[in-house]
MDTraj code that builds the backbone (N, CA, C; nanometers):
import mdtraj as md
import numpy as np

residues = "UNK UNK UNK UNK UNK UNK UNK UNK UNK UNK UNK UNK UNK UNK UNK UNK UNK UNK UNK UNK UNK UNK UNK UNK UNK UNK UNK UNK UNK UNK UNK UNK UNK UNK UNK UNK UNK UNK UNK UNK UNK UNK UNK UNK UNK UNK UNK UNK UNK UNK UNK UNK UNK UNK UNK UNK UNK UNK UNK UNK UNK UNK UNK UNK UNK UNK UNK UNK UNK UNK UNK UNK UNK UNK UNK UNK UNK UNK UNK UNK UNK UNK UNK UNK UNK UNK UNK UNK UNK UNK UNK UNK UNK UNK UNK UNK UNK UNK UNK UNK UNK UNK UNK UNK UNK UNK UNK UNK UNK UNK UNK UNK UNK UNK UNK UNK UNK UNK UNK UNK UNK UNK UNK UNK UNK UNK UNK UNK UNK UNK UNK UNK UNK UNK UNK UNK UNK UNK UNK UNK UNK UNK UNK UNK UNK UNK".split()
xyz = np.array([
    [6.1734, 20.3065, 15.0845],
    [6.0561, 20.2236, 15.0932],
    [5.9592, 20.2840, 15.1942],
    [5.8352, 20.2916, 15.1440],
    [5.7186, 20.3275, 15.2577],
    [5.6118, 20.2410, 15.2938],
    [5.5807, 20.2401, 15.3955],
    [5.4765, 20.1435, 15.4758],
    [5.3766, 20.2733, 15.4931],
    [5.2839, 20.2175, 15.4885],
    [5.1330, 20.3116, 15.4839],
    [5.0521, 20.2412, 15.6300],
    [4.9745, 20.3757, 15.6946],
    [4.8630, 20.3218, 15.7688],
    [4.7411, 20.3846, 15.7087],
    [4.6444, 20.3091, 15.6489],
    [4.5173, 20.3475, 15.6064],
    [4.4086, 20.3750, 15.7210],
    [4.2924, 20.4518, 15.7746],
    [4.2277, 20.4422, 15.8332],
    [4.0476, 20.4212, 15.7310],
    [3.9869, 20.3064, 15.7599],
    [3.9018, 20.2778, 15.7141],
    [3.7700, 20.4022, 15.7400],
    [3.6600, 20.4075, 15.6423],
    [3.5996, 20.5169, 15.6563],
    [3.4849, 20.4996, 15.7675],
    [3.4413, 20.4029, 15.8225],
    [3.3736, 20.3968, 15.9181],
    [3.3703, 20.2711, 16.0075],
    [3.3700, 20.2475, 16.1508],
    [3.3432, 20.1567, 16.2334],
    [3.3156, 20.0500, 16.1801],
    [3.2155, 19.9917, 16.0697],
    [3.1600, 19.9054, 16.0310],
    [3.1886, 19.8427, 15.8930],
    [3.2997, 19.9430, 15.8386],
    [3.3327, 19.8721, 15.7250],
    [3.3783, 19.7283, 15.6851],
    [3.3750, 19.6954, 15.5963],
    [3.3861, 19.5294, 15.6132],
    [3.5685, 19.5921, 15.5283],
    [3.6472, 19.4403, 15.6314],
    [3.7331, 19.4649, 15.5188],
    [3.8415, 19.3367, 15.5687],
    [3.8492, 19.2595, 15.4749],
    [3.9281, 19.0870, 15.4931],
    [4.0652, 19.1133, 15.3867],
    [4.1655, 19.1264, 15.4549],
    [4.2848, 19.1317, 15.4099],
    [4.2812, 18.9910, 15.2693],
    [4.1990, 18.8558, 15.3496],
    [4.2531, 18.7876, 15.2159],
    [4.1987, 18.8136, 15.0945],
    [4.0984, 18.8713, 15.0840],
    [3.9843, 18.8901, 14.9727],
    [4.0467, 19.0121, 14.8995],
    [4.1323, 19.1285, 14.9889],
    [4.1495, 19.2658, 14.9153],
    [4.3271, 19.2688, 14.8759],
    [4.2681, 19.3241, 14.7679],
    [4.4347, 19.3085, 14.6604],
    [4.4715, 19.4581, 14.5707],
    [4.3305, 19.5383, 14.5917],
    [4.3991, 19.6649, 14.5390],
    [4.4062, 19.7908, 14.6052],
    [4.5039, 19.8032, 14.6570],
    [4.5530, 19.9047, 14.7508],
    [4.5884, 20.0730, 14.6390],
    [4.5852, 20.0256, 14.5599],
    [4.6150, 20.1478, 14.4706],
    [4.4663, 20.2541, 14.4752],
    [4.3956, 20.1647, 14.4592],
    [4.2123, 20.1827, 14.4719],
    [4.2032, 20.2253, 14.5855],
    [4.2499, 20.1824, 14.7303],
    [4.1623, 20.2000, 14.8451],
    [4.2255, 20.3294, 14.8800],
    [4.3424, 20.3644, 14.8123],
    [4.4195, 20.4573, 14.9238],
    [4.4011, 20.6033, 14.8292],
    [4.3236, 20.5739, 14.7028],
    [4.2148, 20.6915, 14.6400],
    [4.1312, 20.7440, 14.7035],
    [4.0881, 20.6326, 14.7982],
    [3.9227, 20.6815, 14.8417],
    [3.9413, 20.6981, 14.9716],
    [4.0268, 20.6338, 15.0138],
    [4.0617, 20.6216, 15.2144],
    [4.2040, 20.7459, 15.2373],
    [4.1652, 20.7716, 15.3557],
    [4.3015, 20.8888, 15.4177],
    [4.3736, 20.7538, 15.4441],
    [4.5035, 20.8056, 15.4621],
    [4.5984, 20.7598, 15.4627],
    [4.7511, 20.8116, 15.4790],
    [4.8156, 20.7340, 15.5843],
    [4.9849, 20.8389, 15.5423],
    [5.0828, 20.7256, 15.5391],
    [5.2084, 20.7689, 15.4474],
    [5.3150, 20.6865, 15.4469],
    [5.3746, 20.7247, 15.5654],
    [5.4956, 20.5780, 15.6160],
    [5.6254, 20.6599, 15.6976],
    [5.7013, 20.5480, 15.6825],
    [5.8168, 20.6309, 15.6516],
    [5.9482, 20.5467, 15.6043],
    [6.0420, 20.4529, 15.6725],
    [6.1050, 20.3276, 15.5950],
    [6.1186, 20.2142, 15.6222],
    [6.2089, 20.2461, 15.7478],
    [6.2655, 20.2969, 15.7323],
    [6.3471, 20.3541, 15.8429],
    [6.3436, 20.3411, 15.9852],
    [6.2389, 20.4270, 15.9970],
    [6.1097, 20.4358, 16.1287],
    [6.0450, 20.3139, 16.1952],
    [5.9698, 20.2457, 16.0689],
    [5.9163, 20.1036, 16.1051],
    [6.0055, 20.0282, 16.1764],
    [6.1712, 19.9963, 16.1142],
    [6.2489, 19.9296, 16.1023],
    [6.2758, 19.9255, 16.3207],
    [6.3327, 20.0690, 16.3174],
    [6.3450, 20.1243, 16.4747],
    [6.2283, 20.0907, 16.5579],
    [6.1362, 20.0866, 16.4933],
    [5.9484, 20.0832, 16.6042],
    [5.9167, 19.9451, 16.6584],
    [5.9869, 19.8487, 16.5586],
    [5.9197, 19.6696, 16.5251],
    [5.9101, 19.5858, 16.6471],
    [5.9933, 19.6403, 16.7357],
    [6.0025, 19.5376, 16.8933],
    [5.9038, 19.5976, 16.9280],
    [5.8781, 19.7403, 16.9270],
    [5.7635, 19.7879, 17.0692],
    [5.6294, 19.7741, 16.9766],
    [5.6057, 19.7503, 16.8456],
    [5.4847, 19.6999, 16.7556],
    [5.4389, 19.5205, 16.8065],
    [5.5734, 19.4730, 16.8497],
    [5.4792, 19.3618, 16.9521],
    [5.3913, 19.3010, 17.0375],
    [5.4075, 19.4681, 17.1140],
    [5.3357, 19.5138, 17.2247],
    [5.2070, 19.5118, 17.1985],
    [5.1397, 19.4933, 17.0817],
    [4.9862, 19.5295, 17.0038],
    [4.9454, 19.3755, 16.9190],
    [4.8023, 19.3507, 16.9119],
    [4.7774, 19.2658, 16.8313],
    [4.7807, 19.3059, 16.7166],
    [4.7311, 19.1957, 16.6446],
    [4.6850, 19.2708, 16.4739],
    [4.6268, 19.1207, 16.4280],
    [4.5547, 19.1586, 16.2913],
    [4.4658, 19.0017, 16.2428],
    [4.5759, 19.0586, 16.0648],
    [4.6762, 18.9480, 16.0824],
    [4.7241, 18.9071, 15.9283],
    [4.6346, 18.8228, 15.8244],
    [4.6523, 18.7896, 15.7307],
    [4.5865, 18.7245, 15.6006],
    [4.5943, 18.6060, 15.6469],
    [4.6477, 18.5719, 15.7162],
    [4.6761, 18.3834, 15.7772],
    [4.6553, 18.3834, 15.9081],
    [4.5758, 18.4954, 16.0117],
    [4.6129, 18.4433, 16.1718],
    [4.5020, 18.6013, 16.1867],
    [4.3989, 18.5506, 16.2967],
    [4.3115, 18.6697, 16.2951],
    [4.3938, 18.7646, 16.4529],
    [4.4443, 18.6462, 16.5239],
    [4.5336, 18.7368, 16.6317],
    [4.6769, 18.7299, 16.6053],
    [4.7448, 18.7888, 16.6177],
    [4.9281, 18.7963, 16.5516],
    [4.9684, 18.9324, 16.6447],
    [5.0922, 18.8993, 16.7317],
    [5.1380, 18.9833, 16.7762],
    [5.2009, 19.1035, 16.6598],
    [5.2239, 19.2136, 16.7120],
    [5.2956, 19.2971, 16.5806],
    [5.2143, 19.2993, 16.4549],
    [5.2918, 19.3751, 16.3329],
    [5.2687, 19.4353, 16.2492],
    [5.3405, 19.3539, 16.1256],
    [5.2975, 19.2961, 16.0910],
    [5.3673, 19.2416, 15.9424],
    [5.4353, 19.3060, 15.8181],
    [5.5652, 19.2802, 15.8710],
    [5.6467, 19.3589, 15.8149],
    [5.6291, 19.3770, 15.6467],
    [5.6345, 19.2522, 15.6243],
    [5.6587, 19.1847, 15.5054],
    [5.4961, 19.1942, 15.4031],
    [5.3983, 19.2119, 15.5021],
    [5.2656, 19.2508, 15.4359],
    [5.1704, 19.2708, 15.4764],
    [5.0685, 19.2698, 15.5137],
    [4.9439, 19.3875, 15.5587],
    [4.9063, 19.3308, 15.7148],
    [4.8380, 19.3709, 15.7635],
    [4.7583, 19.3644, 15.8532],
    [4.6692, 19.4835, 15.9105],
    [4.5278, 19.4583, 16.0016],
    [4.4770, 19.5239, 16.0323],
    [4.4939, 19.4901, 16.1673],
    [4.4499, 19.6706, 16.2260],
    [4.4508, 19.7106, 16.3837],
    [4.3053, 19.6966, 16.4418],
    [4.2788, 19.6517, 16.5492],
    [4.1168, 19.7383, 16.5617],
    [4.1518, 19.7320, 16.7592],
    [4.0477, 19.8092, 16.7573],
    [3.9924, 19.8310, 16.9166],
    [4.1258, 19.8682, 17.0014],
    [4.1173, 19.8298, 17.1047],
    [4.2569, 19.8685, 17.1775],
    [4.3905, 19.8661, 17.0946],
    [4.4208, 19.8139, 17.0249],
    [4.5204, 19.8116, 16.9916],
    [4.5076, 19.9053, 16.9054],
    [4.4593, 19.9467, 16.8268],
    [4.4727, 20.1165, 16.7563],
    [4.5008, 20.1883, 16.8562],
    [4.4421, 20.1834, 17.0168],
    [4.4921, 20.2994, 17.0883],
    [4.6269, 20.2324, 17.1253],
    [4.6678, 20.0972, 17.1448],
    [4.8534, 20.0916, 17.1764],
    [4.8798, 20.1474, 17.0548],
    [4.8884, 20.1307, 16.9792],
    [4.9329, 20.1688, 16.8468],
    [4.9571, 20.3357, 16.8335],
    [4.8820, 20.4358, 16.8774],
    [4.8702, 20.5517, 16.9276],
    [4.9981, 20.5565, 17.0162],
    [4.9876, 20.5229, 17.1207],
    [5.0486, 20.5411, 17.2727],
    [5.2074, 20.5138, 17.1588],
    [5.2198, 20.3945, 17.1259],
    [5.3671, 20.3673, 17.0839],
    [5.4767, 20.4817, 17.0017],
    [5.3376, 20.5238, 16.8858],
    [5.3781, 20.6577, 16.8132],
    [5.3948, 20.7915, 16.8732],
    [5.3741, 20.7617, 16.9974],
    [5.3369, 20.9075, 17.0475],
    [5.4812, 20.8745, 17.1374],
    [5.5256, 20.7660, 17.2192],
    [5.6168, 20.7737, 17.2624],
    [5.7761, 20.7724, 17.1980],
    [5.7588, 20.7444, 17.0353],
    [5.8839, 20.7204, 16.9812],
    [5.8471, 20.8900, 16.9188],
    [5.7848, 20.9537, 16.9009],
    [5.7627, 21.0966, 16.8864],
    [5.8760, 21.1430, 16.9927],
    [5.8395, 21.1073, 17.0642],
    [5.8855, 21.1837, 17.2026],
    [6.0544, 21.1615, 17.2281],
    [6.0879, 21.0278, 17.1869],
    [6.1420, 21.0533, 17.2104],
    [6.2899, 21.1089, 17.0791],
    [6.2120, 21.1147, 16.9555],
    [6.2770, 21.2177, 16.8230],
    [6.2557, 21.3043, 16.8478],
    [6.1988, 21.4205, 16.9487],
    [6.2076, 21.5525, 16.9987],
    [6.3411, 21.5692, 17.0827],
    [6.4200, 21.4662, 17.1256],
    [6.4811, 21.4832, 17.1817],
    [6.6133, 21.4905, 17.0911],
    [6.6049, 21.3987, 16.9671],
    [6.6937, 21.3774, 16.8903],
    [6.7705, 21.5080, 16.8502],
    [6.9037, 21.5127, 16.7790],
    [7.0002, 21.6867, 16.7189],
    [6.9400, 21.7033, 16.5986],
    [6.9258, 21.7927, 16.5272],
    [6.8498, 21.8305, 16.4149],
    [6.9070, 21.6964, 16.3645],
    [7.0226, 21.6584, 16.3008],
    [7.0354, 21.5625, 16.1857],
    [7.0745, 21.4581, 16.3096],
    [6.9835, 21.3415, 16.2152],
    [6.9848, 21.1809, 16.2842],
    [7.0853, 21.0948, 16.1966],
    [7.1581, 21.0210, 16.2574],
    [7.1910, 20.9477, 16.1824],
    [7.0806, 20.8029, 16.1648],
    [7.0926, 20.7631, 16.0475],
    [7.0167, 20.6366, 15.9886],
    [7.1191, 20.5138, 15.9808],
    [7.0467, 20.4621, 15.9086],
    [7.0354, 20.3199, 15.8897],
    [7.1986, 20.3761, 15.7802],
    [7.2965, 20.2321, 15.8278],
    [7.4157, 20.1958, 15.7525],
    [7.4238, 20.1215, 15.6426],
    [7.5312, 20.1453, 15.5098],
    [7.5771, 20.1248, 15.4281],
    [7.6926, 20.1050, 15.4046],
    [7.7812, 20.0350, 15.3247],
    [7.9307, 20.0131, 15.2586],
    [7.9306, 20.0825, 15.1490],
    [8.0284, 20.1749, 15.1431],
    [8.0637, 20.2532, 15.0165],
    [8.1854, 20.1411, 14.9808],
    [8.1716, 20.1269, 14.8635],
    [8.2610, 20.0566, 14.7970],
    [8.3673, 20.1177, 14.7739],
    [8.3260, 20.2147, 14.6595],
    [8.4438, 20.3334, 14.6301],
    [8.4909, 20.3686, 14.7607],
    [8.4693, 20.4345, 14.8922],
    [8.5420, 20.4939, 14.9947],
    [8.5835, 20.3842, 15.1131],
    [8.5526, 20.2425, 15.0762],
    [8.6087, 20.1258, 15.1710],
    [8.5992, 20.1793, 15.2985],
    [8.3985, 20.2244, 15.3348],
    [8.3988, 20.2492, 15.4614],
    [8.2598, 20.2218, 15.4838],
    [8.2465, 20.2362, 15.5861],
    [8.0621, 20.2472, 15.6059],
    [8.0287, 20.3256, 15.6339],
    [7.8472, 20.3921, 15.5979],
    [7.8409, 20.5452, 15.5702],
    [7.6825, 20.5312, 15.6577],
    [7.6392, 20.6190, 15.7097],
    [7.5308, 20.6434, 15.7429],
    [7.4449, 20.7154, 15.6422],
    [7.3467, 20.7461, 15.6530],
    [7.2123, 20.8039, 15.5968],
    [7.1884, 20.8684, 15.7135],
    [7.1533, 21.0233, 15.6610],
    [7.1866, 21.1406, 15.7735],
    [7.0159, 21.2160, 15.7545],
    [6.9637, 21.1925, 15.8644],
    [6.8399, 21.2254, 15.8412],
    [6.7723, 21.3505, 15.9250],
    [6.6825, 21.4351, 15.8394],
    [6.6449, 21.5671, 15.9269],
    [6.5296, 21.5468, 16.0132],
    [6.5894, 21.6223, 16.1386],
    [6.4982, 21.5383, 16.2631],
    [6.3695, 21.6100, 16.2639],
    [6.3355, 21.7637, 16.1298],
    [6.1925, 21.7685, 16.1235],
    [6.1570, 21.7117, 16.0307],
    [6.1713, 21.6280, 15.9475],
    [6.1105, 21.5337, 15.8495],
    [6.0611, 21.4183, 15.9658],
    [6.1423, 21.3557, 16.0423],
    [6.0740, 21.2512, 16.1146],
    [5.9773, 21.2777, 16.2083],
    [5.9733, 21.3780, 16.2355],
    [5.8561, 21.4354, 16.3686],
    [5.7351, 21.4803, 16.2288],
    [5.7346, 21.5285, 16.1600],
    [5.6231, 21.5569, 16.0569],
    [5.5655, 21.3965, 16.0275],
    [5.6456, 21.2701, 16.0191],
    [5.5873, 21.1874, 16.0128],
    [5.4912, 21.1080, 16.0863],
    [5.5753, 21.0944, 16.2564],
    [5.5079, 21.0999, 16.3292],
    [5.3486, 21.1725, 16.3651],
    [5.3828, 21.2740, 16.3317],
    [5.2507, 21.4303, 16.3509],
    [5.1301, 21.3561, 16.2749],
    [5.1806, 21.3182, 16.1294],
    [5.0716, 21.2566, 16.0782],
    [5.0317, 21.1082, 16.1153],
    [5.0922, 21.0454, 16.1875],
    [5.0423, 20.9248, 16.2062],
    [4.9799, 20.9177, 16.3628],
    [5.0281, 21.0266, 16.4189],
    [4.9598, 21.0498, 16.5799],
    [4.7930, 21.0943, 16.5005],
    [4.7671, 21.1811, 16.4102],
    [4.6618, 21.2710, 16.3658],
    [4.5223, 21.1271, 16.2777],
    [4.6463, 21.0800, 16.2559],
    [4.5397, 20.9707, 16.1754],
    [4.5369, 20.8833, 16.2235],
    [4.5827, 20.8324, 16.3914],
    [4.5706, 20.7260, 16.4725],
    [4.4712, 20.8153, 16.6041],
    [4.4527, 20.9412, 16.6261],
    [4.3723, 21.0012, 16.6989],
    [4.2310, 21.0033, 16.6554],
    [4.2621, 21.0193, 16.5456],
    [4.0486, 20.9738, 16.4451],
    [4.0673, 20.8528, 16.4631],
    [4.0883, 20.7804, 16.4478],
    [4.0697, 20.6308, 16.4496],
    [4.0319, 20.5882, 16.6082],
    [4.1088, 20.6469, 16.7177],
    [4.0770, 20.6341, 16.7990],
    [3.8802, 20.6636, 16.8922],
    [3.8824, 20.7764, 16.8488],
    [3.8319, 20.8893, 16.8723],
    [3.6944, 20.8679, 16.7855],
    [3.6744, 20.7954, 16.6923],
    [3.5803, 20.7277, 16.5848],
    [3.5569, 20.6457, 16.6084],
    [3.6223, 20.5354, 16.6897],
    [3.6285, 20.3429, 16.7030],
    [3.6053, 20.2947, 16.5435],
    [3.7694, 20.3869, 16.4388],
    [3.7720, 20.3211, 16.3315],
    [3.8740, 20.2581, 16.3624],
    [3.9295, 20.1243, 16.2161],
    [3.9592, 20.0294, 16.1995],
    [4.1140, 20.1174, 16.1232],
    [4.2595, 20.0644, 16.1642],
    [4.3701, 20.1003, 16.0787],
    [4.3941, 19.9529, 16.0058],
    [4.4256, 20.0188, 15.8888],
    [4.5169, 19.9498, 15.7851],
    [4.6115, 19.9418, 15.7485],
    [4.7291, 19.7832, 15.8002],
    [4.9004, 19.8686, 15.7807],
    [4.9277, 19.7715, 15.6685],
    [4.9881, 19.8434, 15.5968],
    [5.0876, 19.7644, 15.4634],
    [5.2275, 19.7963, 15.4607],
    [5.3156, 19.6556, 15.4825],
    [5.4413, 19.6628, 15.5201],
    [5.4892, 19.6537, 15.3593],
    [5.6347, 19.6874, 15.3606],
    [5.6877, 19.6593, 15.2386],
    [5.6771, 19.5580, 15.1175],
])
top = md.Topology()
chain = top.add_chain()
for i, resn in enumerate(residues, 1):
    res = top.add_residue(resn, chain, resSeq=i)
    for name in ("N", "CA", "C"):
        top.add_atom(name, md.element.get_by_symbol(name[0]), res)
traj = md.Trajectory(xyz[None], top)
């Protein structure tokens, strides 16, 4: 599963989560990067740390897991700072990470999901890169949770 951060194309764009419903459309025309459920899953306590305006609440701590919200003003730069510190600290990680757990039925055990620690820093890379324009622009991010 992937969660996307969109960055809107300019400062002033208008854009009301309750009114907008096609994301297939916006993410044609808008930059944008996925990063996997995985990641989010590990990030979600220190995504508290930041506001955001959901479809039902224009201030909401965190990131809505479950469905969209937008970033603006300081909190695009926490939002920055957070990615940049869980970067930091998957540089530290052994090439292969272990993930998120499972029950094998057939082997009556539980199994990890074994993940390569340059796939997760490439994710990061792009979401530091497209949270640095945003910064750096005083544009608006767009997150869509699962």
């Amino acid at each position: 599963m992937l969660h996307y951060f969109t960055i809107l194309k300019h400062e002033e764009e208008p854009f009301d989560l309750q009114e907008f419903t096609n994301f297939a459309e916006f993410h044609q025309t808008h930059r944008h990067i996925t990063m996997d459920d995985e990641l989010i899953q590990r990030m979600s306590n220190s995504f508290n740390w930041l506001k955001s305006e959901w479809p039902t609440e224009k201030q909401h701590p965190g990131l809505a897991y479950y469905g969209d919200s937008v970033v603006r003003g300081a909190d695009v730069v926490q939002l920055r700072k957070i990615m940049i510190a869980w970067q930091r600290i998957f540089e530290l990680a052994p090439t292969k990470v272990r993930g998120s757990s499972y029950y094998d039925w057939k082997k009556q055990r539980v199994e990890y999901e074994i993940r390569d620690q340059k796939d997760i820093l490439v994710q990061y890379a792009a979401a530091i890169e497209l949270l640095t324009t945003a910064c750096d622009e005083h544009r608006t991010i767009v997150y869509e949770g699962i």
